[in-house]
N, C-alpha and C positions, 0 to 999 in steps of 0.2 A: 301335608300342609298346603294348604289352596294360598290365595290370592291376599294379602296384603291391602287391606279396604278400610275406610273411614267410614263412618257412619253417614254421611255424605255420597258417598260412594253406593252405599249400598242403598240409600232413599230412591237414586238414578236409575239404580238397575231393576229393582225393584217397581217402580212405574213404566219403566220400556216394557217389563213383563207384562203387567197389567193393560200396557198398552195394546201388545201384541196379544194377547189374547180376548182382550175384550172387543177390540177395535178390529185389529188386521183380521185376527182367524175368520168371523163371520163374512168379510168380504171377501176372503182368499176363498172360503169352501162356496159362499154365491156365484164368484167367479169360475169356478173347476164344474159346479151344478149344470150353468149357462154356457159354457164352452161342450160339455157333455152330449148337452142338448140339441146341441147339433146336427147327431146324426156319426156318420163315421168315423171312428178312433185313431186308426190308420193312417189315415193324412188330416187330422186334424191340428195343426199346430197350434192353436188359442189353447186345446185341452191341454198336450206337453209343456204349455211357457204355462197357463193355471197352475197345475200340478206340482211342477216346478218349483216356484212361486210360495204355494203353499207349505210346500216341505220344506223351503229355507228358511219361511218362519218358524217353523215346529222346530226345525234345529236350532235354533236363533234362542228361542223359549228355555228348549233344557240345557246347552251351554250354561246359559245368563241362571237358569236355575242351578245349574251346578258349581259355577263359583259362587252362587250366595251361600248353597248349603256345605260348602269346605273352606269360607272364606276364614281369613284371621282377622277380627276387628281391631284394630289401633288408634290409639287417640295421638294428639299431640301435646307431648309433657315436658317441651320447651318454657324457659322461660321466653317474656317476650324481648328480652335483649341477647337470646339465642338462635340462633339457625334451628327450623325445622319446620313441620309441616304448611304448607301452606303461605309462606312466607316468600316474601321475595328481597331474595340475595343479589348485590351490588358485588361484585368480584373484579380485580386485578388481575391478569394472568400474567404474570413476569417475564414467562417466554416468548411471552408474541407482543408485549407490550400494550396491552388492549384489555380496557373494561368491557364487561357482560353484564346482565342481569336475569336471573335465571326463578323460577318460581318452584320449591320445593313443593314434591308430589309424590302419592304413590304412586308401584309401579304400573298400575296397569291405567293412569294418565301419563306417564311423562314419555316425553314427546321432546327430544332436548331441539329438534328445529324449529320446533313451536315456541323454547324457551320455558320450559318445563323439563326439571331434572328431578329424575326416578329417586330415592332415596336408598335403592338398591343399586344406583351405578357407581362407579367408581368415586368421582367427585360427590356424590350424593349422603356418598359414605362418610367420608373424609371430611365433609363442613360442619355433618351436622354435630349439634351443639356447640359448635362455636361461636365467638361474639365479632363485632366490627372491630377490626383492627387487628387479629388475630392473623398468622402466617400459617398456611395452610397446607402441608405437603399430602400430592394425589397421587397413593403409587395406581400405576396403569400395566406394570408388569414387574418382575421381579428386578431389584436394585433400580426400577425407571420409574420416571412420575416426572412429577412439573407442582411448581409453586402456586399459591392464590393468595391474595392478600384481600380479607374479605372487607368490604369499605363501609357499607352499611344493609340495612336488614330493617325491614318494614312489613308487617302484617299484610295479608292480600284475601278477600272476599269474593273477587273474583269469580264466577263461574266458569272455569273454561271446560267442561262439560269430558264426557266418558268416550275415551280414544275406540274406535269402531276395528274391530277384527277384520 
């Protein structure tokens, strides 16, 4: 089972692809052509950083290709006075005594110092589908966790764009 993606998700990846090869590849194989041209291989360094260059696009390409073609499409089938995708959660944490606001994501955006929480992490798990006002236990290891008192939950459109490997 691959990657955990929205359809959102996969419009993103899907044009970085397009991007990179319609765009980067012809500059990358111009650039490796014009470094070539040079003359000697040997102590050429423009050819090694071209080539280079080129190949981490290529690998950039079938990665990005290969989580499209084993990804798991997910929608979100929240109501809108539920925690879930997309949304952004207002939270109390009881043990530190401190509100958060965190913006439900999958996982391969969430980013929780960004303030993006994976819906595969621990807290991620734990909220979803609950409403404002709901008491929220997060275990984080066996008989351990910590409380959340969830305050409110509001829709979020947001771009905050595709976390880079």
């Amino acid at each position: 089972m691959g990657e955990k993606l929205t359809q959102a998700d996969i419009d993103k990846i899907q044009a970085e692809i397009d991007n990179r090869i319609l765009v980067e590849r012809p500059k990358l194989i111009a650039a490796v052509r014009e470094a070539r041209a040079q003359g000697d291989l040997s102590e050429n360094f423009e050819y090694y950083a071209a080539k280079r260059e080129k190949n981490q696009n290529e690998s950039r390409i079938g990665y990005l290709q290969r989580m499209l073609k084993f990804a798991e499409v997910i929608e979100d089938e929240s109501a809108n006075d539920e925690v879930g995708l997309n949304k952004l959660v207002e939270m109390f944490f009881e043990d530190e005594n401190d509100t958060e606001t965190y913006k439900i994501v999958t996982p391969i955006r969430g980013q929780s110092l960004e303030g993006r929480v994976s819906i595969e992490s621990p807290l991620g798990k734990a909220i979803l589908g609950h409403k404002a006002g709901d008491k929220v236990w997060v275990p984080i290891a066996q008989d351990e966790g910590y409380y959340v008192i969830i305050k409110s939950i509001t829709p979020d459109d947001v771009d905050d764009g595709i976390r880079q490997f």
